[in-house]
KOLGU-138691 format. One line per field, with one value per atom (N, C-alpha, C): atom name; y, z, x; residue in one letter. Coordinates in Angstrom, 2 decimals, m for minus. Layout:
// residues N
atomo: [CA;...]
v: [Y;...]
w: [Z;...]
u: [X;...]
residuo: [A;...]
This chain:
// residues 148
atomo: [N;CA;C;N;CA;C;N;CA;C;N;CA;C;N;CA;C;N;CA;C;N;CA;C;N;CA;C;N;CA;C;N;CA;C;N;CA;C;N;CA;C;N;CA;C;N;CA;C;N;CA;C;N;CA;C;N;CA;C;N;CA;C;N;CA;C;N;CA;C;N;CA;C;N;CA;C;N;CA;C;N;CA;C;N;CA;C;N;CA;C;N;CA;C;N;CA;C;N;CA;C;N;CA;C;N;CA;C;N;CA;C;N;CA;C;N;CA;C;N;CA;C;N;CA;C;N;CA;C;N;CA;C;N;CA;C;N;CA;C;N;CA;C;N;CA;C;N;CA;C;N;CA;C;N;CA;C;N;CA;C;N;CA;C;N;CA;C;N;CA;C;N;CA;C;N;CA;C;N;CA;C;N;CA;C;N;CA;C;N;CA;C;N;CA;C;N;CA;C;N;CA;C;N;CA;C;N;CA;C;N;CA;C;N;CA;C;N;CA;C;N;CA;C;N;CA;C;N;CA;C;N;CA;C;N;CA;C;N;CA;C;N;CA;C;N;CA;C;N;CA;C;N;CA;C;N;CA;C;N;CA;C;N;CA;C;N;CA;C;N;CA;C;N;CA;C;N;CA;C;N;CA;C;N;CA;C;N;CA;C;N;CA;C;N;CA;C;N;CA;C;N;CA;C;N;CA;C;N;CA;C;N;CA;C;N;CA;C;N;CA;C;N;CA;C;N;CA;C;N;CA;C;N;CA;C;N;CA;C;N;CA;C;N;CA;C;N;CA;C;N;CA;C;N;CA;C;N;CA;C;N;CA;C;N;CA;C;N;CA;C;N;CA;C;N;CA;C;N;CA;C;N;CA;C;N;CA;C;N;CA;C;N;CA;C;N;CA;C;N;CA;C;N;CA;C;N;CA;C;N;CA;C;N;CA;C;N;CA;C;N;CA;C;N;CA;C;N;CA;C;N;CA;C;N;CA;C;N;CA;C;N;CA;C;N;CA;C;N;CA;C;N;CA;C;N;CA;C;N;CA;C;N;CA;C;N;CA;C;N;CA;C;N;CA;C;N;CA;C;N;CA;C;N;CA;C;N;CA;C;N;CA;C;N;CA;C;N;CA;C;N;CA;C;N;CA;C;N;CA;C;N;CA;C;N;CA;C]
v: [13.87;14.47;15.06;15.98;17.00;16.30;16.86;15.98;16.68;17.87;18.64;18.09;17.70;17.37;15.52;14.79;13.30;13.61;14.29;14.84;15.17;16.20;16.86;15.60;14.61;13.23;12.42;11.94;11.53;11.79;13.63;14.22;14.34;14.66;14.89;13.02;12.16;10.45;10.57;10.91;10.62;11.27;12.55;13.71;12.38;12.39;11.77;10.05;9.46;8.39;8.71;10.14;10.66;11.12;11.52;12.26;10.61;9.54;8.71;7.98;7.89;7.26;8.17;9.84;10.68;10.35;10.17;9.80;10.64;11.70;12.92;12.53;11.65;11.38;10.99;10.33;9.68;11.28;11.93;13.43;14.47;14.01;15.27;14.63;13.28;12.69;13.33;14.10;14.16;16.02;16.40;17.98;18.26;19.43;19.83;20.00;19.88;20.79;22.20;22.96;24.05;25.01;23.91;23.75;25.20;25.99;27.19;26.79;27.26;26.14;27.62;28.29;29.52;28.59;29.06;28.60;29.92;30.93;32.02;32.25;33.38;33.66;34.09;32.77;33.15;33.96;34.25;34.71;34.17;33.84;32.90;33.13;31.25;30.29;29.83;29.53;28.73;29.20;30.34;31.23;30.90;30.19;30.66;30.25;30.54;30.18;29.54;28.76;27.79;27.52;27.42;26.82;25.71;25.24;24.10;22.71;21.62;20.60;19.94;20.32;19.25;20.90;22.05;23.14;22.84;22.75;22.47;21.33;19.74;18.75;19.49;20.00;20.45;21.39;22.20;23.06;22.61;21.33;20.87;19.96;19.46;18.41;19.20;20.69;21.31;21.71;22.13;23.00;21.49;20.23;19.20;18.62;18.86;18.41;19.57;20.70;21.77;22.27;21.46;21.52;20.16;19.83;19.03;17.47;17.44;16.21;16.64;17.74;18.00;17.65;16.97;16.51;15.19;14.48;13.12;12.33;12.86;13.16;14.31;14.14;15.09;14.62;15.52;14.63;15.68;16.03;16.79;16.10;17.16;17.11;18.32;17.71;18.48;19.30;20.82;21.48;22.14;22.01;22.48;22.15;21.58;21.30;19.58;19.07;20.05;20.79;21.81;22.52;22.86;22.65;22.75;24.51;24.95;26.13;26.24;27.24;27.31;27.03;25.32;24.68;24.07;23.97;23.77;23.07;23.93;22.95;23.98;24.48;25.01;23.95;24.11;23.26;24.16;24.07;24.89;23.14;23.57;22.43;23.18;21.86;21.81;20.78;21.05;19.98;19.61;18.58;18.39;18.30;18.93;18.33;17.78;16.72;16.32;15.77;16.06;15.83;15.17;14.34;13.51;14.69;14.98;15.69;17.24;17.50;19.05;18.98;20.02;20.16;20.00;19.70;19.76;21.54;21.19;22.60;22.43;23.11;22.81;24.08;23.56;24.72;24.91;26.31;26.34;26.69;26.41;27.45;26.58;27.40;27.02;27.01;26.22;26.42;26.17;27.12;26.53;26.09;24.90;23.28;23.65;24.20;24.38;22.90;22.05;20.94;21.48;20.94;20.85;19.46;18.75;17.06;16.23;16.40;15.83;15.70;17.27;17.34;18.82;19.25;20.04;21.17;22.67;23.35;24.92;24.97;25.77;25.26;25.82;25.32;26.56;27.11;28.68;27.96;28.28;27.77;28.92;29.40;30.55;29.99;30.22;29.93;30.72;30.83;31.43;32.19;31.02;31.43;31.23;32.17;31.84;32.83;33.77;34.32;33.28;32.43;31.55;30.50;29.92;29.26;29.44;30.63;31.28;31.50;31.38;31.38;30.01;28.78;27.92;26.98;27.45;27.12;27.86;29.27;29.60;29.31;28.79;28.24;26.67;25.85;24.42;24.31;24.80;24.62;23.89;23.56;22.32;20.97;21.18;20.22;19.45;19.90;19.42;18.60;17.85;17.02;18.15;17.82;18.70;18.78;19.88;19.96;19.09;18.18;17.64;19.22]
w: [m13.56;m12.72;m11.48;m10.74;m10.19;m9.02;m7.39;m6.32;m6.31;m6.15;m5.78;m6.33;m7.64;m8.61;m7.74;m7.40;m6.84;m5.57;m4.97;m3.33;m3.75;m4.90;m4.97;m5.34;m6.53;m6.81;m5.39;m4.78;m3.49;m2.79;m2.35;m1.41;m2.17;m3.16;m4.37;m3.97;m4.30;m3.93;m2.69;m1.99;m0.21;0.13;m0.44;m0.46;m0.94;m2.15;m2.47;m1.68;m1.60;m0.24;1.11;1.61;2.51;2.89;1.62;1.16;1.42;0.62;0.59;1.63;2.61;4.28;5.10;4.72;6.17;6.65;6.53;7.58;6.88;7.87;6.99;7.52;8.70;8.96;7.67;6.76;5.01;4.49;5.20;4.29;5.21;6.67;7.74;7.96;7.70;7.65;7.13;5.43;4.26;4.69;5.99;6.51;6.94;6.60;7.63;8.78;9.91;11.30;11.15;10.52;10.45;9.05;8.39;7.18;7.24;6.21;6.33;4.82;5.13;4.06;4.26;3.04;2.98;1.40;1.90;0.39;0.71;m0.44;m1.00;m1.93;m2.27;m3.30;m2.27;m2.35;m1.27;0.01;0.85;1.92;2.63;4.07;4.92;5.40;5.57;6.24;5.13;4.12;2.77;2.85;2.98;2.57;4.43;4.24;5.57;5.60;6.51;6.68;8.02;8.08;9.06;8.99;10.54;10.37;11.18;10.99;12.19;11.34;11.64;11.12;11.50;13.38;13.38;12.86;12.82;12.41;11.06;10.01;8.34;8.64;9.56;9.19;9.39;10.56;11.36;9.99;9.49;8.28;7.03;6.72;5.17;5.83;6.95;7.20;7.21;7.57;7.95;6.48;5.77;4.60;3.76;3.75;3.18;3.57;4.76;5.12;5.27;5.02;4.82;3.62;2.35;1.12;0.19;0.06;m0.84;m0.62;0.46;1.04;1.05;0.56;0.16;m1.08;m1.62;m2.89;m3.12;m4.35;m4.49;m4.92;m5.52;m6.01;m6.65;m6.78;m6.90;m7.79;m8.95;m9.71;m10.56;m9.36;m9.74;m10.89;m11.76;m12.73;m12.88;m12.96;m13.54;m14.95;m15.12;m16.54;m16.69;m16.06;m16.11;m14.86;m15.47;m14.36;m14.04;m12.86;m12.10;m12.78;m12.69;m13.07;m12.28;m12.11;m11.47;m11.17;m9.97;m9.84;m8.55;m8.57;m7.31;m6.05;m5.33;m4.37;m4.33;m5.01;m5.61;m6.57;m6.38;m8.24;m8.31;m9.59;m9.38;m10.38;m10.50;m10.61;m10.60;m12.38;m11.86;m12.45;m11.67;m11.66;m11.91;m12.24;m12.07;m11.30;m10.59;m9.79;m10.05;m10.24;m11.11;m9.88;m9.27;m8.21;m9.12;m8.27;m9.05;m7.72;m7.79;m6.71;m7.53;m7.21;m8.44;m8.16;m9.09;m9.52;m9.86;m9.32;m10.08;m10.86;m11.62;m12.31;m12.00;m12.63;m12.29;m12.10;m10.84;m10.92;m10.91;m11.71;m11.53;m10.91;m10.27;m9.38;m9.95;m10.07;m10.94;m10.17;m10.44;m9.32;m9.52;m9.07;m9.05;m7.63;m7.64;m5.73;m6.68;m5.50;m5.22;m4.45;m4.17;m3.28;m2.57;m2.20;m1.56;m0.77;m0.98;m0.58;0.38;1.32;1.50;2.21;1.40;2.14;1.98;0.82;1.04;1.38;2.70;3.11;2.55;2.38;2.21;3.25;3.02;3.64;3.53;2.49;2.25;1.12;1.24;0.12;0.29;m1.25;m1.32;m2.39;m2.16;m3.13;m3.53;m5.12;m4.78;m5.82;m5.38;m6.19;m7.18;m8.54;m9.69;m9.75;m9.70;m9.83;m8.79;m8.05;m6.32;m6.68;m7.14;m7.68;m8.02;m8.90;m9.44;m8.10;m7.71;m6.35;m5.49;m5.32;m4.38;m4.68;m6.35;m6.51;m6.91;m7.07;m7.19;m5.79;m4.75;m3.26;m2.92;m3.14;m3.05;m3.54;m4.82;m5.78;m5.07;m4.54;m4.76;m3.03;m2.36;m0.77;m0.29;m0.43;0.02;m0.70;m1.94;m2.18;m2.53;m1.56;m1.39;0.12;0.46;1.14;2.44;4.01;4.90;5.46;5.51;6.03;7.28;7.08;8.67;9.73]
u: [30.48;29.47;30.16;30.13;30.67;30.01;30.31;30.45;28.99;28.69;27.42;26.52;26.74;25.39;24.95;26.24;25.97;25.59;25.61;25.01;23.81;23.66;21.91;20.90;21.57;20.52;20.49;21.67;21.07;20.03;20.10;19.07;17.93;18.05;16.57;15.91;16.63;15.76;15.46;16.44;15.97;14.69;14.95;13.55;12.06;11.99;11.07;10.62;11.82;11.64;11.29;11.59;10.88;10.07;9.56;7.77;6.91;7.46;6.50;6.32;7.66;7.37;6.80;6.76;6.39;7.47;8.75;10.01;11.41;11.32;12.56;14.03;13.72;14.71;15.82;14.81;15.77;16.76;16.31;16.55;17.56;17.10;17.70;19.23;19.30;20.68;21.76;21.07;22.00;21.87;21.73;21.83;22.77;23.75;24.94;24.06;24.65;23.82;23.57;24.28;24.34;23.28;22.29;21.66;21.28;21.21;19.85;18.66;17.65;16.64;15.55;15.15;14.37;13.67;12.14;11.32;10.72;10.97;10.67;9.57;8.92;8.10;6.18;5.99;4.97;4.87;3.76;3.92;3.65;4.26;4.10;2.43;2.56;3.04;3.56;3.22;4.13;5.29;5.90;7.44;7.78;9.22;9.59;10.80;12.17;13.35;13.31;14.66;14.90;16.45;17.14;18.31;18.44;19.39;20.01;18.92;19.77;19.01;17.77;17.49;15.97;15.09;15.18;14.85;14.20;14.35;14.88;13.77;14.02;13.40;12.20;11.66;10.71;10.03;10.32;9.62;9.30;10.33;9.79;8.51;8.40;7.07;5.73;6.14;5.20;4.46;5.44;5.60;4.36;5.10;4.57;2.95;2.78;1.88;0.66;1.45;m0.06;m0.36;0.61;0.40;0.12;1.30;1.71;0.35;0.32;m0.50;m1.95;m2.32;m3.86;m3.91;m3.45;m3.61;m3.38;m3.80;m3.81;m2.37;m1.67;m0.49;0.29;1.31;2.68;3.71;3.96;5.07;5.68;7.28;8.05;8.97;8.93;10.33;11.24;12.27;13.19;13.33;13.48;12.84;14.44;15.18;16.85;18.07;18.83;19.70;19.52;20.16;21.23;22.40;22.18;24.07;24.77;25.89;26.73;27.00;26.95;27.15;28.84;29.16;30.73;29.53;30.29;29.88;28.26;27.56;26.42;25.87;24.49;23.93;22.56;22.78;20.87;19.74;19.01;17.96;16.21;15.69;14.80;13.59;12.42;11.65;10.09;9.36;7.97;7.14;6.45;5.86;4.12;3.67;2.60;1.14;0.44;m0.33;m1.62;m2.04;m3.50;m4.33;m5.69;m6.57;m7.99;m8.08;m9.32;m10.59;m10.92;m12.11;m11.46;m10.26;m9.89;m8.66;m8.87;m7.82;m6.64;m5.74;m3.65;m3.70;m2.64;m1.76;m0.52;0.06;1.68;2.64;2.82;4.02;5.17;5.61;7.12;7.82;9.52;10.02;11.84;12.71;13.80;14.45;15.50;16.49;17.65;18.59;19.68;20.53;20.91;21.63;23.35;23.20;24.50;25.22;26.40;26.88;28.05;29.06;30.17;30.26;31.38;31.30;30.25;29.25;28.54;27.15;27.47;26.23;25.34;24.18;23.77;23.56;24.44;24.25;23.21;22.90;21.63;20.97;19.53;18.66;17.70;17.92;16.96;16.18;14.56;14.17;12.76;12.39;11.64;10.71;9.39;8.35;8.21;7.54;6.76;5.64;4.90;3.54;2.86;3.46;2.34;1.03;0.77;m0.45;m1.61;m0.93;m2.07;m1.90;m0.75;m1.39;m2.05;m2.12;m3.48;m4.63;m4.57;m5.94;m6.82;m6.02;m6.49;m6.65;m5.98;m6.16;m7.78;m7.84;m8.89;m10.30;m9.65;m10.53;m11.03;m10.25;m10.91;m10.63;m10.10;m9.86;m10.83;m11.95;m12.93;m12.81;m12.19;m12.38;m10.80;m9.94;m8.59;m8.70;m7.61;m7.22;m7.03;m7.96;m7.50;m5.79;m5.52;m3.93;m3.77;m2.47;m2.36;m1.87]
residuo: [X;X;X;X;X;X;X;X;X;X;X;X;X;X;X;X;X;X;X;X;X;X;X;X;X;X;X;X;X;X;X;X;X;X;X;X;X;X;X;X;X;X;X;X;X;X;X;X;X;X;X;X;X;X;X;X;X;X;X;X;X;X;X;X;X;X;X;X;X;X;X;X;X;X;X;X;X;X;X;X;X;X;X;X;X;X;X;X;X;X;X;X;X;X;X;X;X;X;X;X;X;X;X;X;X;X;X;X;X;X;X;X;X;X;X;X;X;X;X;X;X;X;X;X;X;X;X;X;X;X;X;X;X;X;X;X;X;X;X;X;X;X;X;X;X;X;X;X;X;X;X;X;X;X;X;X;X;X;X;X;X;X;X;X;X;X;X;X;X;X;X;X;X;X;X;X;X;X;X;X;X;X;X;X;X;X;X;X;X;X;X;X;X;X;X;X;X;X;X;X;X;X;X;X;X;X;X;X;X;X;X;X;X;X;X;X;X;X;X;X;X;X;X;X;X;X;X;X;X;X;X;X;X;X;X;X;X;X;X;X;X;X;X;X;X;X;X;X;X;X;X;X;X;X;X;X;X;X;X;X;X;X;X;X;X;X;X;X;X;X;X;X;X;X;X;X;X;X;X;X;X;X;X;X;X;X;X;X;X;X;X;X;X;X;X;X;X;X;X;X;X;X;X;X;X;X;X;X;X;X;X;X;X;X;X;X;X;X;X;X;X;X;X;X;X;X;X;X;X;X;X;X;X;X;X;X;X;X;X;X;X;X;X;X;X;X;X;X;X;X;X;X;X;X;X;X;X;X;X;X;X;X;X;X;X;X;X;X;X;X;X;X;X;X;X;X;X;X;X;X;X;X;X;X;X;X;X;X;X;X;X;X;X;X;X;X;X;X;X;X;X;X;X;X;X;X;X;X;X;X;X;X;X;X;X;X;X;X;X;X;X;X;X;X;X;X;X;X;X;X;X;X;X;X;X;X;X;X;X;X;X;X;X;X]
């Protein structure tokens, strides 16, 4: 296993240990200072870039808490990868949302993990099907979890 791919399972657990405390600190640890972190595809506020590390922490909470946390649960998998890319790993995924009384939506989308030493220094990550995410936000937006 290649150093990138044992850095990306670290930050990929810390990620999810940090989703479930609300505490990114588990996550902003495993950041170069110098991080750049762009989630692509959508149009902001969902799509946005960030550098520097409390930067990065500061946008995935935001990013998390005006999405991911309107819902009842979340259950990303892995659909390719990690592969090892020069200094990296890409990784394309699906993420499962469920909110009791509506349907699953699943979010598609791939990133790629940039490492040096250990630490992660970019993370591009671009959504799929943001069309249909907008329309099923539009679709059930009352009856999702209010954004913190």
């Amino acid at each position: 296993m290649s150093d990138a791919i044992k850095a990306f399972m670290i930050y990929a657990e810390a990620f999810e240990k940090g989703f479930e405390a609300d505490d990114w600190r588990l996550v902003n640890c495993l950041f170069d200072k110098d991080i750049v972190w762009t989630l692509a595809g959508p149009p902001p506020p969902l799509a946005y870039s960030a550098s520097g590390n409390e930067a990065v922490s500061a946008g995935i909470k935001k990013s998390v808490d005006s999405f991911d946390r309107r819902f009842d649960l979340r259950a990303p998998v892995i659909l390719e990868g990690p592969v090892a890319i020069p200094g990296g790993v890409y990784i394309k995924w699906r993420v499962t949302y469920t909110r009791n009384g509506l349907p699953p939506f699943d979010l598609l989308g791939e990133e790629w993990d940039l490492f040096r030493e250990g630490k992660m220094t970019m993370h591009h990550e671009l959504i799929h099907n943001t069309g249909e995410l907008y329309k099923f936000i539009s679709r059930h937006d009352s009856a999702l979890l209010p954004a913190r």
